[in-house]
N, C-alpha and C positions, 0 to 999 in steps of 0.2 A: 705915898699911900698906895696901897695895892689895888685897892678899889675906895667907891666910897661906902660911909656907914649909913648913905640913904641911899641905894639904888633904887635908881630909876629904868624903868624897861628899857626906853628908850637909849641910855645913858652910852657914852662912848668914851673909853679911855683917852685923857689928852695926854699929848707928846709931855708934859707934865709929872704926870702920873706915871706914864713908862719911865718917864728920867730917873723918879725916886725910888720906881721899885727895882732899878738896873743898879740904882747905887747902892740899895738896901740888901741886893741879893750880892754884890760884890762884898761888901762889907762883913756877911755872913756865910761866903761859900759858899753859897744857893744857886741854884739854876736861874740865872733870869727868866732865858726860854720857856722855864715851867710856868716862873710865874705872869709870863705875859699871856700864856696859852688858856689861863683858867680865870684871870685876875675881874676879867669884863664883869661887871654887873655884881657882884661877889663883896663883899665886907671885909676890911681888911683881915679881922683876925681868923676869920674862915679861910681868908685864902692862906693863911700861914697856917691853920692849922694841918692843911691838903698838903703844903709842900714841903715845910720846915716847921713839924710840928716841936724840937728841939727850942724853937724860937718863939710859938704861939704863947703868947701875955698879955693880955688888955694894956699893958704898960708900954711892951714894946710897940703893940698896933694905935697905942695913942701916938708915940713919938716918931714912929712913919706918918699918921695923917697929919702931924703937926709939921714938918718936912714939906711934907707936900703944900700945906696949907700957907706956909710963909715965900715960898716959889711962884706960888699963881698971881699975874698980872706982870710978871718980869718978862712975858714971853717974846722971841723977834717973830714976825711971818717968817717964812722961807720965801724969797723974793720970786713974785709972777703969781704968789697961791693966792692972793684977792681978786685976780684979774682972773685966775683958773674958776674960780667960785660963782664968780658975776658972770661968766659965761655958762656957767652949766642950764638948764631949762630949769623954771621955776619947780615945775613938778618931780623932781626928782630930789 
């Protein structure tokens, strides 16, 4: 998915979500770069219509979220990012 279709303000792209829009932009000759740069907070089929309007369809931005949505909870840490995490100050 390129983003999701509830953004939330706070919302931050997971390494998830860059995965399927790096595959989704491979798969269609698309700039990933583009689409990482605009994708944050943003709806998928918006962000397709910005970059690869060729490509924008509530069909295809279904079958990106649905991508994305069968990927989430397979994820590994990056070994030490729990321990990087638990040290940071609470306030931050």
């Amino acid at each position: 998915m390129l983003s999701t279709n509830d953004p939330e303000p706070e919302e931050k792209m997971s390494l998830v979500t860059a995965l399927s829009n790096v595959r989704w932009a491979e798969r269609r000759a698309v700039s990933a770069d583009a689409i990482l740069a605009i994708a944050h907070g943003r709806p998928t089929l918006d962000t397709m219509r910005l970059v690869a309007p060729q490509y924008a369809t509530p069909e295809e931005a279904a079958a990106l979220d649905a991508e994305e949505a069968a990927e989430e909870g397979g994820e590994t840490p990056v070994p030490g990012a729990a321990a990087l995490l638990a040290s940071l100050p609470a306030d931050r």
